[in-house]
C-alpha positions as CSV (number, residue, x, y, z in Angstrom):
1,X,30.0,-3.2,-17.3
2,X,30.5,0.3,-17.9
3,X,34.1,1.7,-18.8
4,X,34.8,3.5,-15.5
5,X,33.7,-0.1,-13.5
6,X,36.4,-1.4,-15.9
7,X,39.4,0.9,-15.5
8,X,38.4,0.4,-11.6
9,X,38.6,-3.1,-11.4
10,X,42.0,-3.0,-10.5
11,X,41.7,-1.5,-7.9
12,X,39.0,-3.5,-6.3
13,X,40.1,-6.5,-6.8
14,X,43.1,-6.0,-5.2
15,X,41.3,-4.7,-2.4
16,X,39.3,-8.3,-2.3
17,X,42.6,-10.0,-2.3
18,X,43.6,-8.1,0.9
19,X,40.1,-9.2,2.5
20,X,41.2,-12.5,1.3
21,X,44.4,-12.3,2.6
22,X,43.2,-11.5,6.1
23,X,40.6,-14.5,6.0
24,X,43.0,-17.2,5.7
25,X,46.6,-17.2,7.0
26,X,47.9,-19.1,3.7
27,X,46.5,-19.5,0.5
28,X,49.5,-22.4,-0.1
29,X,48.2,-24.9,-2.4
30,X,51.2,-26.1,-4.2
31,X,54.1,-26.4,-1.8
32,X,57.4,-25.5,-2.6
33,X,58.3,-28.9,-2.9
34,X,56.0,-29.7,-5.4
35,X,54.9,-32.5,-2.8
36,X,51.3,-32.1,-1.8
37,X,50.3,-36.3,-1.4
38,X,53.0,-36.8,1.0
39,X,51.2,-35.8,3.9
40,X,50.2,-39.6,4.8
41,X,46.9,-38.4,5.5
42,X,47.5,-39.9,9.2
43,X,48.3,-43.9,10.1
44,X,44.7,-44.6,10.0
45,X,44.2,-44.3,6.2
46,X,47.4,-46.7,5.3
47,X,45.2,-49.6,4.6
48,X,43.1,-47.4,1.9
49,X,46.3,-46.7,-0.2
50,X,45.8,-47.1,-3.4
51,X,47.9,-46.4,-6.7
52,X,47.3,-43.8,-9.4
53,X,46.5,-46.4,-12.0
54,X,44.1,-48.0,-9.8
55,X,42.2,-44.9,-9.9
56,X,41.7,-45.4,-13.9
57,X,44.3,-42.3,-14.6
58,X,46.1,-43.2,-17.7
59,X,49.9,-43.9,-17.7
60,X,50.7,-40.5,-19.0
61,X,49.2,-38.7,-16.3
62,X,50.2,-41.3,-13.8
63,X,54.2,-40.8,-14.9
64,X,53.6,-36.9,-14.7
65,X,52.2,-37.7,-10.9
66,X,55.1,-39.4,-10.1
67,X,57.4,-37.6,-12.2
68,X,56.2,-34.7,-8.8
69,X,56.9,-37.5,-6.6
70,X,53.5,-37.5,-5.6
71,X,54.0,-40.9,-3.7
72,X,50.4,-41.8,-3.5
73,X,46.9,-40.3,-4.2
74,X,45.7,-37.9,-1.2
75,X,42.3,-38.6,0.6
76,X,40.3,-36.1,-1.1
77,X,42.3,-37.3,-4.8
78,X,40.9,-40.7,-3.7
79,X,37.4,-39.9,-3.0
80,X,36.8,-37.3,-5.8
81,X,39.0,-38.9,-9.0
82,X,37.2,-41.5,-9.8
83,X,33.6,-39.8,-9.6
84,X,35.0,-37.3,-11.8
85,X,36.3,-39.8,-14.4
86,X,32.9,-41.4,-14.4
87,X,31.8,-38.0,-15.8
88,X,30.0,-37.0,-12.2
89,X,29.2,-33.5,-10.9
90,X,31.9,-33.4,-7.9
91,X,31.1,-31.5,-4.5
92,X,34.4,-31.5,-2.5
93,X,34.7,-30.3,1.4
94,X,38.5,-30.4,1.6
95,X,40.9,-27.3,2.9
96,X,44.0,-26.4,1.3
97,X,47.2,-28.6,1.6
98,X,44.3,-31.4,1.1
99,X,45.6,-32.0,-2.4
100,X,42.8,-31.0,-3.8
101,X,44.1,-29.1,-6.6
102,X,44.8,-32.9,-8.1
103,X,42.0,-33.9,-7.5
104,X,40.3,-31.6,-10.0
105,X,43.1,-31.1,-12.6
106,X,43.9,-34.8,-13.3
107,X,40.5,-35.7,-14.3
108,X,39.9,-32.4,-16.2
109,X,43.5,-33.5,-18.1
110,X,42.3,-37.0,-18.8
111,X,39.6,-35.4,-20.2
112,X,40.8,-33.1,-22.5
113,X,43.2,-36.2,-24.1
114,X,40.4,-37.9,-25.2
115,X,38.9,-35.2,-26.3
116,X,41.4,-32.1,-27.6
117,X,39.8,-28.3,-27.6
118,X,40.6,-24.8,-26.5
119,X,39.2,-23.0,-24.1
120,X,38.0,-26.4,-22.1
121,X,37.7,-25.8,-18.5
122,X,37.5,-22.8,-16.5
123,X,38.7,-22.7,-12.9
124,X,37.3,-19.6,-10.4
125,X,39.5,-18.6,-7.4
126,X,39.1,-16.3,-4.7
127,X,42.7,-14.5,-5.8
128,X,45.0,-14.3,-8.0
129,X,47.6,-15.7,-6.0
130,X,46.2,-19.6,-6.6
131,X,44.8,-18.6,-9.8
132,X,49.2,-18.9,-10.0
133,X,49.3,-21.6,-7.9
134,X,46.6,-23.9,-9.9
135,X,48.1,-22.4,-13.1
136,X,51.5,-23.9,-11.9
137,X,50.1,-27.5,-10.7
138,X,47.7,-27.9,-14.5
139,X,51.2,-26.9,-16.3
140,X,53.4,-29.8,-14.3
141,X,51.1,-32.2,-14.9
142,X,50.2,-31.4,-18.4
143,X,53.7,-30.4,-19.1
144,X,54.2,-33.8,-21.4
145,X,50.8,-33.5,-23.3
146,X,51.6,-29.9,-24.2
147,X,48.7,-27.9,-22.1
148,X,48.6,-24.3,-22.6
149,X,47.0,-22.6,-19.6
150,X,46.2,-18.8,-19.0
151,X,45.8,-16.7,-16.0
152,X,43.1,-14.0,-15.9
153,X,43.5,-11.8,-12.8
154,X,43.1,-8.1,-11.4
155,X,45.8,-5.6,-11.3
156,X,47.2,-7.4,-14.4
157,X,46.9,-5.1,-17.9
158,X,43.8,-6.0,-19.9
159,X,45.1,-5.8,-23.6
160,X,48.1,-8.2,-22.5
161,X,45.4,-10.7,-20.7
162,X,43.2,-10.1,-24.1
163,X,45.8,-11.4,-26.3
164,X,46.5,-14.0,-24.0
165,X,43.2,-15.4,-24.6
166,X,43.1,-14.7,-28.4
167,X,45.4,-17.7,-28.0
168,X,42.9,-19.8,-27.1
169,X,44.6,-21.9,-24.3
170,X,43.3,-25.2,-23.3
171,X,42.7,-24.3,-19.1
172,X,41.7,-20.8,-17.9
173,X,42.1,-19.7,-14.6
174,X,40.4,-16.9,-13.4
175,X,39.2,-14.7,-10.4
176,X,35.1,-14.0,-10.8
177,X,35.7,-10.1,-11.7
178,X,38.4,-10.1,-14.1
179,X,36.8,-12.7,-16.1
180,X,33.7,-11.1,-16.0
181,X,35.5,-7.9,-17.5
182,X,36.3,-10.0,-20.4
183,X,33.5,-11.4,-21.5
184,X,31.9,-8.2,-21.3
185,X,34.6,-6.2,-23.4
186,X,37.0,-8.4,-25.1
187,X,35.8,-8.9,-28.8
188,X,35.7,-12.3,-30.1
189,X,35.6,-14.2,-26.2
190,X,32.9,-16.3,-24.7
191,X,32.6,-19.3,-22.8
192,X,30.1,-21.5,-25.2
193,X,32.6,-24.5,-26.0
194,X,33.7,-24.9,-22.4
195,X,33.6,-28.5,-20.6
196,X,34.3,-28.1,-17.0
197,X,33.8,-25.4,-14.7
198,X,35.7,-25.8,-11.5
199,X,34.7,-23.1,-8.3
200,X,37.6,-23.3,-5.8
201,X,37.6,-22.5,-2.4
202,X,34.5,-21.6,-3.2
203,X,33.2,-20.2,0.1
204,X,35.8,-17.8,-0.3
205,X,34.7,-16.7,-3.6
206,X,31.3,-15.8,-1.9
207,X,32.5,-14.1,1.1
208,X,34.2,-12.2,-1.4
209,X,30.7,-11.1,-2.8
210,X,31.6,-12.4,-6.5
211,X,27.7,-13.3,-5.9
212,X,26.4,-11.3,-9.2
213,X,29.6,-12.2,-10.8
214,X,29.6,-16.1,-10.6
215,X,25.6,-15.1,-11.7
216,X,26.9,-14.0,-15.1
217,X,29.4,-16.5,-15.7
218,X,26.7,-19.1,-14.6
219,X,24.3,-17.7,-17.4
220,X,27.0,-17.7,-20.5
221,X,28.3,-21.7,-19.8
222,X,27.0,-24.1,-21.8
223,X,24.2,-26.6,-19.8
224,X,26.0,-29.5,-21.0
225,X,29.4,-29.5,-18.3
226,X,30.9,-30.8,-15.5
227,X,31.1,-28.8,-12.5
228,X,33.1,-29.2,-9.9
229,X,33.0,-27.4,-6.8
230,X,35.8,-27.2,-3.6
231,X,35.1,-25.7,-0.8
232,X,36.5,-26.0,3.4
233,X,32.7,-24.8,5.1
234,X,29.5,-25.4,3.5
235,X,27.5,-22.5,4.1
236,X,23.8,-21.6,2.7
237,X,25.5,-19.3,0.0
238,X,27.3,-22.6,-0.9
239,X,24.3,-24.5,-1.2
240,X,22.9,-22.4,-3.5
241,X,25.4,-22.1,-5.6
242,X,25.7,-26.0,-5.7
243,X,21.9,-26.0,-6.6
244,X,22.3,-23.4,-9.6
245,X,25.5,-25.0,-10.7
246,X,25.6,-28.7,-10.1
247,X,23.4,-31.4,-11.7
248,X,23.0,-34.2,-9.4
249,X,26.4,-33.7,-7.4
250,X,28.5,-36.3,-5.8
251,X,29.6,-34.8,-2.3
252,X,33.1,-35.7,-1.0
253,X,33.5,-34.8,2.7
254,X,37.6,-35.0,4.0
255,X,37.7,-32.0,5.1
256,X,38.7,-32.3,8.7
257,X,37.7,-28.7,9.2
258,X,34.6,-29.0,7.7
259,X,31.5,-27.6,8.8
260,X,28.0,-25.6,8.4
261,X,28.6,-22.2,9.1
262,X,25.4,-20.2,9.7
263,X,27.2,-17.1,11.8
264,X,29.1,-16.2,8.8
265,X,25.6,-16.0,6.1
């Protein structure tokens, strides 16, 4: 990337928030409350409820659930935990409010106590507002275990976002451009140790055209991962990326939104 593409970056990303704004009404993933498993998930799942530790969470994670007053695990925290714990490729068509923000941090923590390093997981968003949001939910839960997140978004200064990183947190969140502007000019950063890669809302991401970006990000992981993808439509930009990113995927479908959108390709 080429300086003036970097001093511009700013400015476009902000301009793909807006578009991003405009596609959705609410990018709310972590209510106000703090409360996003008290939803019920309608009358007809009561007989499914199950309990955190039945999941195979550890107590440490399961207290920091509860400590949220998460009551119970949501639908798509049901269907996608345990898959992830048993070290599976996760494919998740859930819409926001689903919970699914859970459903992708708490096996990612549980991971990263058995086995402590920096820079760990990456998540992609569509904007920097849940890059926040995410940031916020990984931090409560980890809050007991110590884990150190960072935030790498647009129209946020470089430098301060370099030296955020030289830190070496344990979770980075990050929208596809600005990342992609640091591993092109920040000395020193790369993504070769990472052990998850999460893509969320991920049909945003590509409506967004972060196409060449997710490319390069793609190419500089290392082969051995987990990957988990989220997404509310599957469309064939989706399925590629699940076929260039994903090694023999599990797919989850609670999305009661969810569908193949051709229209939109």
């Amino acid at each position: 990337m080429s300086s003036s593409e970097s001093e511009t970056e700013n400015l476009s990303d902000m301009e793909q928030e807006d578009r991003a704004n405009a596609y959705t009404e609410s990018d709310d993933e972590v209510p106000k409350n703090g409360d996003d498993n008290d939803s019920g998930d309608g009358a007809e799942d009561s007989e499914k409820t199950v309990t955190w530790e039945e999941m195979g969470l550890i107590d440490t994670l399961c207290e920091a659930c509860k400590a949220l007053k998460w009551k119970a695990p949501s639908k798509i925290q049901r269907e996608a935990i345990p898959l992830a714990l048993q070290g599976k490729d996760v494919i998740g068509l859930a819409e926001t409010g689903s919970g699914k923000t859970g459903a992708f941090a708490l096996p990612i923590l549980q991971a990263l106590l058995e086995n402590p390093q920096r820079y760990f997981a990456v998540v992609l968003t569509p904007t920097r507002e849940l890059a926040y949001q995410i940031s916020e939910q990984f931090e409560a839960l980890g809050a007991s275990i110590g884990v150190k997140c960072c935030v790498i978004v647009g129209g946020m200064d470089m430098v301060s976002q370099a030296l955020q990183l030289a830190r070496k947190p344990h979770i980075i969140i990050a929208t596809p451009g600005r990342l992609v502007d640091h591993l092109e000019n920040t000395k020193g950063f790369n993504l070769k140790a990472v052990k998850y890669l999460v893509m969320d809302e991920a049909d945003r991401i590509l409506n967004l055209d972060f196409e060449v970006e997710l490319d390069k990000i793609l190419k500089v992981l290392p082969r051995e991962r987990r990957t988990f993808l989220f997404s509310a439509t599957m469309t064939k930009k989706v399925k590629k990326l699940e076929r260039a990113s994903l090694k023999d995927p599990v797919k989850v479908e609670v999305s009661s939104k969810y569908q193949t959108v051709e229209k939109l390709l």
